[in-house]
N, C-alpha and C positions, 0 to 999 in steps of 0.2 A: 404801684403808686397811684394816690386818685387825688384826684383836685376838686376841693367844693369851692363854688363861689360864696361869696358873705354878702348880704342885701348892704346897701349903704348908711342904712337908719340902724344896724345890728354894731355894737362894738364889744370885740373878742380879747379877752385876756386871758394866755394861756401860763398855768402855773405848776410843778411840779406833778400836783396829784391831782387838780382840779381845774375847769375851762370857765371861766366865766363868760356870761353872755347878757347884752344889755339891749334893751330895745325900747320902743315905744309903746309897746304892750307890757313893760316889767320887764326882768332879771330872773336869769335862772342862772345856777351852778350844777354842771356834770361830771362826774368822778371820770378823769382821763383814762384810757387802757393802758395796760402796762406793755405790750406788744406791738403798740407804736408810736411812731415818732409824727414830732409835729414840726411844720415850719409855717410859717404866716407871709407871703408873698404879694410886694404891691399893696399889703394892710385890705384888701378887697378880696385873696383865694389863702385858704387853706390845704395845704396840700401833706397828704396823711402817707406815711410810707411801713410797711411791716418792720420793724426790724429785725436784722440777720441771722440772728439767733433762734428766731421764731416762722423762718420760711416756710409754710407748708402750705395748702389750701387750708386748713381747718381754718387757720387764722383770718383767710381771706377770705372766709364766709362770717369770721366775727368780724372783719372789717364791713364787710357791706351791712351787717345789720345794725353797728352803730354808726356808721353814717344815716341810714335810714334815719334813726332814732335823731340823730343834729340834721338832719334837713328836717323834718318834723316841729322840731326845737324852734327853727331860725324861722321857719313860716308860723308858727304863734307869737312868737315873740315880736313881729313884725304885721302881721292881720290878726292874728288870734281865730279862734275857733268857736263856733256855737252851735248850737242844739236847741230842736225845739219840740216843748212837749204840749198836748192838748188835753187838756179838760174836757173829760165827754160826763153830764152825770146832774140832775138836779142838787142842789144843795151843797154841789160840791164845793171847798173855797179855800184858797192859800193865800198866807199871811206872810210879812220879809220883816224878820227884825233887824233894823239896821246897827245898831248901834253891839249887838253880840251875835251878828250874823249867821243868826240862823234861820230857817224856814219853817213854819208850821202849816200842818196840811191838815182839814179837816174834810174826809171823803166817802159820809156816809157813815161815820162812826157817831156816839155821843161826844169823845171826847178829842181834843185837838194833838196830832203826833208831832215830836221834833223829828228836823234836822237839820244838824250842825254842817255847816256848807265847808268844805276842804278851802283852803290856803289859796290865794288868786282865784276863785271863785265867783264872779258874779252873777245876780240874779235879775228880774224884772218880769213884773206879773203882768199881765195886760188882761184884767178884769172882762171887759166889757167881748173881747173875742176869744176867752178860755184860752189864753197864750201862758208856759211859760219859758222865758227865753233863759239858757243858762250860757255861760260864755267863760275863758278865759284864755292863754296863751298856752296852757299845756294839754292836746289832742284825747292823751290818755286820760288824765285827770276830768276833761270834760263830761268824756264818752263815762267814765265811770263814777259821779256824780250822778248824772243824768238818769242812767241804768240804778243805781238806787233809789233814786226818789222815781222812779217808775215802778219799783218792786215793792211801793207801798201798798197799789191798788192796781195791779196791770190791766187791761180791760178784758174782761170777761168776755164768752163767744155767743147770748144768746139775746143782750142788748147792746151791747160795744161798752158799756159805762169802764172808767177808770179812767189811767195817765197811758196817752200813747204818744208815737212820736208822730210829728206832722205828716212825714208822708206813708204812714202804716196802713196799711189794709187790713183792714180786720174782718175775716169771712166770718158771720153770724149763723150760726144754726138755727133751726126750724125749730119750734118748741114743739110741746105735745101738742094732738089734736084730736078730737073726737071721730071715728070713725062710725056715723051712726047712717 
């Protein structure tokens, strides 16, 4: 049996096949397991138990990793999660269409590349310190966002230019040099 706590700004509806989850960061909905049982206690804990038929360890190593997955859930949907990438690179410049949200990245190319930004996705450019900040309530969704529109132009090892993430290190190799 495990108990998770529920934050007090999160409200949980649990239905048949699916968990509803409602917060100040947005809504999200998770396909329930079939392997257990749910009770909602005090409307503040959730308390998840295998059911009997399905007793083994196997299960209790799938119970801990979708709990992972709903403590994950309840902490975006309650702060939410962000990412931050940097512009290293003369000329380089990104554009945010808001009204069919998507992002356009022009990085060293002639011509300007989409991308179409996933579902609770937001963005925010910050021109003037080659910022861009990507944000939303789902952990995964962010991180792999983020990780695409880096694999536009990842920064190369002998100037740093491209999209990295703020706190990356990027070791620069030594170019050629004459040995005269």
């Amino acid at each position: 049996m495990k108990f998770i706590k529920i934050p007090k700004n999160i409200s949980l509806k649990i239905g048949k096949q699916y968990i509803e989850l409602k917060g100040s960061k947005g809504s999200s909905v998770i396909k329930r397991p079939y392997f257990l049982e749910f009770e909602l206690v005090d409307n503040s804990t959730l308390c998840l138990k295998v059911k009997e038929i399905y007793g083994n360890t196997k299960y209790d190593v799938l119970t801990n990793a979708w709990t992972n997955n709903f403590l994950s859930l309840n902490s975006g949907l309650s702060s939410g999660y962000i990412k931050i990438l940097k512009i290293n690179g003369i000329g380089y410049k990104l554009e945010q269409s808001l009204e069919t949200n998507e992002l356009f990245l022009k990085l060293g190319w002639s011509n300007w590349h989409k991308y179409n930004l996933p579902k609770n996705i937001h963005i925010k450019i910050n021109q003037k310190a080659n910022l861009l900040y990507i944000f939303g309530n789902s952990k995964q969704v962010v991180g792999q966002a983020t990780s695409q529109i880096r694999a536009f132009k990842k920064p190369e090892p002998y100037k740093g230019k491209g999209l990295s993430y703020i706190n990356e290190v990027i070791n620069l190799k030594e170019g050629k040099r004459n040995n005269v």
